[in-house]
C-alpha positions as CSV (number, residue, x, y, z in Angstrom):
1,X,-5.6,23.2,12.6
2,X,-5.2,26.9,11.2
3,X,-1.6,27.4,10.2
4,X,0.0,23.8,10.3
5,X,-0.3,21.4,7.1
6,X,-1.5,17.9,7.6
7,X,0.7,15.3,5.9
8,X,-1.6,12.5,4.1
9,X,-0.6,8.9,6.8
10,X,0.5,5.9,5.5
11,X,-0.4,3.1,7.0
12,X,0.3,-0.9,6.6
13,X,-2.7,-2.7,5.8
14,X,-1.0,-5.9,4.3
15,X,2.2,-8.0,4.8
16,X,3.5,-10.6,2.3
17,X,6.3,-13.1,3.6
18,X,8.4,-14.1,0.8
19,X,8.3,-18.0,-0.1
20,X,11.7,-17.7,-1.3
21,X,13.2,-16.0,2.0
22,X,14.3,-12.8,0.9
23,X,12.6,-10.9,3.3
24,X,8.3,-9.4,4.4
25,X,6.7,-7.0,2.2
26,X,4.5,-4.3,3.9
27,X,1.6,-2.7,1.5
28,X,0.9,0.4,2.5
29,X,-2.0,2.8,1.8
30,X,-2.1,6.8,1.8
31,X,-5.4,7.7,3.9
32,X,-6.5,10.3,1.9
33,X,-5.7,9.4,-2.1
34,X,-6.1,5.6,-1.5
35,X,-2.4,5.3,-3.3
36,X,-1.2,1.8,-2.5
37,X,2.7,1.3,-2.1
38,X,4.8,-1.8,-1.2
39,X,8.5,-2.0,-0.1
40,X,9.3,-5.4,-2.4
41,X,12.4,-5.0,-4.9
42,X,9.2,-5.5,-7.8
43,X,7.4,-2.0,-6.8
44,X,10.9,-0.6,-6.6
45,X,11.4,-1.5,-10.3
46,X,8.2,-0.7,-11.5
47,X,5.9,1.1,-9.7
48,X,3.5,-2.0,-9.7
49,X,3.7,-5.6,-8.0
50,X,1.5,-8.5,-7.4
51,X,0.9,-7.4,-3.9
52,X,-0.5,-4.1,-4.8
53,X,-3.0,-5.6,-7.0
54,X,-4.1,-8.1,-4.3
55,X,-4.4,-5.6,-2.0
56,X,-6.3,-2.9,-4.2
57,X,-8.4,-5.8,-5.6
58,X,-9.6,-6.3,-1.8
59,X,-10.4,-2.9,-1.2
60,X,-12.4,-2.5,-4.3
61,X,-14.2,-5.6,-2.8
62,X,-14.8,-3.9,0.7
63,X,-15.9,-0.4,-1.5
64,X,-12.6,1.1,0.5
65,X,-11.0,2.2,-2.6
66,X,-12.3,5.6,-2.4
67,X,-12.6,8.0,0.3
């Protein structure tokens, strides 16, 4: 559309329930860059967490890690 910006979505594609009750983790992913975020206390730290991985290890398995 000629004179609006797009903003990239980000959209859940994964949710981790914590074995230790503190709460569900939602894995998102950016639908253009392929950028994987999480909302766990880990990623919030870092910038990294085991569901991330699991989640970008699947999409490199489907060949949906690049657009």
């Amino acid at each position: 559309m000629k004179g609006q910006h797009m903003e990239s979505l980000w959209r859940t594609v994964e949710q981790f329930i914590s074995y230790q009750g503190t709460g569900i983790f939602e894995v998102e992913v950016n639908t253009d860059t392929r950028e994987v975020r999480c909302n766990c206390p880990v990623y919030e730290k870092k910038g990294s967490c085991k569901h991330c991985v699991f989640v970008n290890s699947r999409l490199k398995d489907s060949g949906q890690d690049r657009k």
